[in-house]
N, C-alpha and C positions, 0 to 999 in steps of 0.2 A: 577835483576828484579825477584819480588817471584808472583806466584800467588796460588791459594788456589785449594788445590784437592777436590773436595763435597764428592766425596764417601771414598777416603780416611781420611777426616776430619784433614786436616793439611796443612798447609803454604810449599813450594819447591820453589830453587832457579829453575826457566826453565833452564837458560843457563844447568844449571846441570844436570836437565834430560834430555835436549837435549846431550848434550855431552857425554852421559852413550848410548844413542840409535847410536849416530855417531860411538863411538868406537862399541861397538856390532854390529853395521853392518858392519864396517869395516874388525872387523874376519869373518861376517859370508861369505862378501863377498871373504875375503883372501883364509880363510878355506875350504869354502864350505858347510857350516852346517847353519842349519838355528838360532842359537846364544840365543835362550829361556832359555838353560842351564846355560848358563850364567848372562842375562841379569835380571831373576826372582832373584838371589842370591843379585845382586847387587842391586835392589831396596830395599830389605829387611836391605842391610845395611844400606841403607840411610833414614833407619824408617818406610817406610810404610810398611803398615801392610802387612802378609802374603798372606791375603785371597784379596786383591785387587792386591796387586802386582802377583801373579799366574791369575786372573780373567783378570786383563788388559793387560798381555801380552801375552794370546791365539789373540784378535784381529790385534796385530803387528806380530805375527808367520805366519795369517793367510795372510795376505796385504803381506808381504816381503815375501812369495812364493807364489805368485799370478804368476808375473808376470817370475816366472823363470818356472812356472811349463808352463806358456804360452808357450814360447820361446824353452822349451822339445816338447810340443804338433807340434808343427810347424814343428820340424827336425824330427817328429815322432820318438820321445826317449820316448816315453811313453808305456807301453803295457795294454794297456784298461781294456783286461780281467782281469788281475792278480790286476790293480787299485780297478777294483769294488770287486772284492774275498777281497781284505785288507781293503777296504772299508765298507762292509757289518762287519766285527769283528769290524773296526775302531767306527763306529757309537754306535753299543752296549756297546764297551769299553767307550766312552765318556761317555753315559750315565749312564752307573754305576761309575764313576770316580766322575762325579758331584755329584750323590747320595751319595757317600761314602766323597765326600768334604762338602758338607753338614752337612753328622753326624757329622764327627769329627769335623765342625764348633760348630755344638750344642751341644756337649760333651766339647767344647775346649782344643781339643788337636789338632788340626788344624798345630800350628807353630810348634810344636814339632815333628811333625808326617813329616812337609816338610823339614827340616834341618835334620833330621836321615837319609832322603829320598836321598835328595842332598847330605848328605857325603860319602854313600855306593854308590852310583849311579855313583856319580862323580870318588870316588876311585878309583873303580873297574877298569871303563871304560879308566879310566888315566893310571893305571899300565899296563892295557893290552895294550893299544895305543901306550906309552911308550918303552914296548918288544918289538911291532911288528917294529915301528920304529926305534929303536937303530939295530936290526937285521937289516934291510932295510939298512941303512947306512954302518955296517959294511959289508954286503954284495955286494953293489956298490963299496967299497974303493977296495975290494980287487980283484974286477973284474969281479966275479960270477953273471949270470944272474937270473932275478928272477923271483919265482917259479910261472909257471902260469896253473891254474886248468881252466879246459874245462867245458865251459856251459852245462847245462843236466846231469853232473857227483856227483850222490848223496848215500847216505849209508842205514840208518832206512825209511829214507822219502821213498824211493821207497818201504816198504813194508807198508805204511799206504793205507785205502780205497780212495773211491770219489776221485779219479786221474781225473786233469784236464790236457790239452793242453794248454800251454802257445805259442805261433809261435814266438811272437814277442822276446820272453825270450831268447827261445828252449830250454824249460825243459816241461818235465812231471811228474809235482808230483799230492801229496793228495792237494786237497783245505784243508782238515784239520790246517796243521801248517802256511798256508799261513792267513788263519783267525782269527789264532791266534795270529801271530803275528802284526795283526790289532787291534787283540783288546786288547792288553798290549798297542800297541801305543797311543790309545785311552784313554787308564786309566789312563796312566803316562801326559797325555796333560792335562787330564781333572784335574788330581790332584796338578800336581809339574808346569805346565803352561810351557812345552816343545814339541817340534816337534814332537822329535822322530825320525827323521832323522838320527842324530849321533848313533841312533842305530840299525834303521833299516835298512840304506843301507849297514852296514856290515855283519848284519844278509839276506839280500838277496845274497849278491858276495857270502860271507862263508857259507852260509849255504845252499842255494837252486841254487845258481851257477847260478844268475842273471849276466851276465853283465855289466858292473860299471855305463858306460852311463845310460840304461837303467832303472837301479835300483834308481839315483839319479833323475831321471825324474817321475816313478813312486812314489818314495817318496814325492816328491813337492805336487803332484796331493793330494795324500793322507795329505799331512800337510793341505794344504788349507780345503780339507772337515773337517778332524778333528777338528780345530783350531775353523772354523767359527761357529760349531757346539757346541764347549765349551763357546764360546762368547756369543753364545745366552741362554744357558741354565744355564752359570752364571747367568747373565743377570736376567734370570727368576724367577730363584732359590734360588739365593744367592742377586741380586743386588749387586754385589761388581764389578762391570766392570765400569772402572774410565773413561770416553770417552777422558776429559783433558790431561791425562798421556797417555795413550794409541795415541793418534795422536799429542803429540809432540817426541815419541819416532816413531811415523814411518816416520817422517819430518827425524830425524836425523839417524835412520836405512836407510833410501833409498839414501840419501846422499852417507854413510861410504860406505854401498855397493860397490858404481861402483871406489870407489876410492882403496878397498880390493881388490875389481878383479883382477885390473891390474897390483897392487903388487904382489897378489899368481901369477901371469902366472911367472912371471920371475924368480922363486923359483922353487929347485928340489921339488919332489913331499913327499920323504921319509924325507927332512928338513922340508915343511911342518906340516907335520905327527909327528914331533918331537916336534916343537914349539907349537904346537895344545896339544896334550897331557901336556906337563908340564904348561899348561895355564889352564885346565880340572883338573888338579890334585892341582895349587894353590889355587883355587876356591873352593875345596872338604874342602883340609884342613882350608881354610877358613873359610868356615860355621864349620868344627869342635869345631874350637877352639870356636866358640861363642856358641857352643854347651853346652860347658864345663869351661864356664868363668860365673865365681859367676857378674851378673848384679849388677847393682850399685844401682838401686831401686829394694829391694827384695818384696816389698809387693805394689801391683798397686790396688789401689782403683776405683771400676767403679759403674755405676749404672745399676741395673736391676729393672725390672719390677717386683712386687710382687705379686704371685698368691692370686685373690679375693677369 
């Protein structure tokens, strides 16, 4: 069955983008990550354009932590204060992410600018995922427990200004790098149509010595503002927010979810952690190589508008 994308301007089989949202919920439900990293790559292989497939899956990031960020607020895993401090960077960062999605729309270097983005991004974070988990493994096999760092325990961050009290964290740092690192989350959602989650809950445990629960709860909170924030300012800005594509992939995101969950529970956490990264890192080099593979149509003729 195909039916027709408006704002992407092209024909898709549904079963197929249903079935790209099923599996992406499925990890994000397995993994624990909210799955945009993935799932923006994967539209682009299947042709649609860059700037609709980033623009239509900030509204699926934002719906598919809705209701996990609910479900934190309930257990109070959430910590308010520290949400609105990442929130106040988050919003700003949105907003200049769209701005800067914009120009590079109208300069067109848009898709070039998202595949450089996605294969150092994706890299990076794969190799390093990768270390931490292959160590993780080998340090369970051989019996060793593993290394646990104490909330409130930090190095440069304690000599930055504007120190806040987080309770619910129990740390006291600067609001500075905690707004900061809102607003890279902001940027990277507004631009590359990601969470941010996969990267900011390691930058709260490691770097500010959040608490795992805690951190994954305050991230939800924070995707949802971000996300719905890049929806509407696509929206606005760009008009490239595909409402067709975007709610047959959260039909098939919310499905895979609850079916991911209760695979990851019966899984160590450092295999997890393994399988997660070499899926992060097939995806990287995925977009490389089409980075770097001569297309088959080299010269694409379109139409513009000619200044009177």
């Amino acid at each position: 069955m195909t039916i027709y994308l408006p704002i992407a301007e092209l024909p898709v089989a549904i079963f197929t983008i249903f079935a790209m949202g099923l599996a992406v919920g499925f990890i994000s439900g397995m993994f624990g990550v909210g799955g945009g990293f993935l799932l923006t790559p994967l539209l682009i292989f299947t042709g649609i354009p860059s700037t609709v497939a980033v623009a239509s899956v900030s509204p699926y990031m934002a719906a598919s932590s809705f209701s996990g960020a609910l479900a934190y607020l309930r257990k109070g895993l959430v910590d308010l204060p520290l949400a609105g401090v990442l929130l106040a960077g988050g919003v700003i960062g949105t907003g200049c992410g769209v701005a800067l999605f914009t120009w590079l729309s109208s300069v067109g270097q848009v898709d070039l600018i998202i595949r450089i983005s996605y294969t150092l991004l994706l890299g990076g974070i794969g190799l390093m995922m990768l270390t931490e988990s292959v160590r993780a493994i080998v340090r369970t096999r051989k019996g060793n427990k593993p290394i646990v760092r104490r909330p409130g325990t930090h190095s440069w961050i304690m000599r930055l200004p504007l120190k806040m009290r987080f309770r619910r964290s129990r740390i006291y740092v600067s609001a500075i790098p905690v707004a900061g690192l809102g607003f890279m989350i902001g940027v990277l959602g507004a631009v590359l149509g990601v969470g941010g989650g996969f990267i900011l809950v390691p930058a709260l445990i490691y770097l500010l010595r959040v608490p795992t629960t805690t951190s994954v709860g305050t991230s939800m909170v924070l995707t949802v503002a971000t996300m719905a924030s890049a929806t509407i300012l696509h929206a606005a800005s760009n008009g490239s927010v595909d409402a067709m594509l975007a709610f047959v992939l959260m039909i098939g995101g919310t499905m895979g979810a609850q079916f991911g969950a209760r695979t990851g529970q019966t899984m160590r956490p450092e295999n997890l952690r393994f399988l997660l990264a070499l899926l992060v890192l097939s995806v990287g080099v995925r977009v490389a190589v089409d980075l770097v593979r001569v297309p088959h149509d080299l010269y694409v003729v379109t139409e513009t508008e000619l200044a009177p």
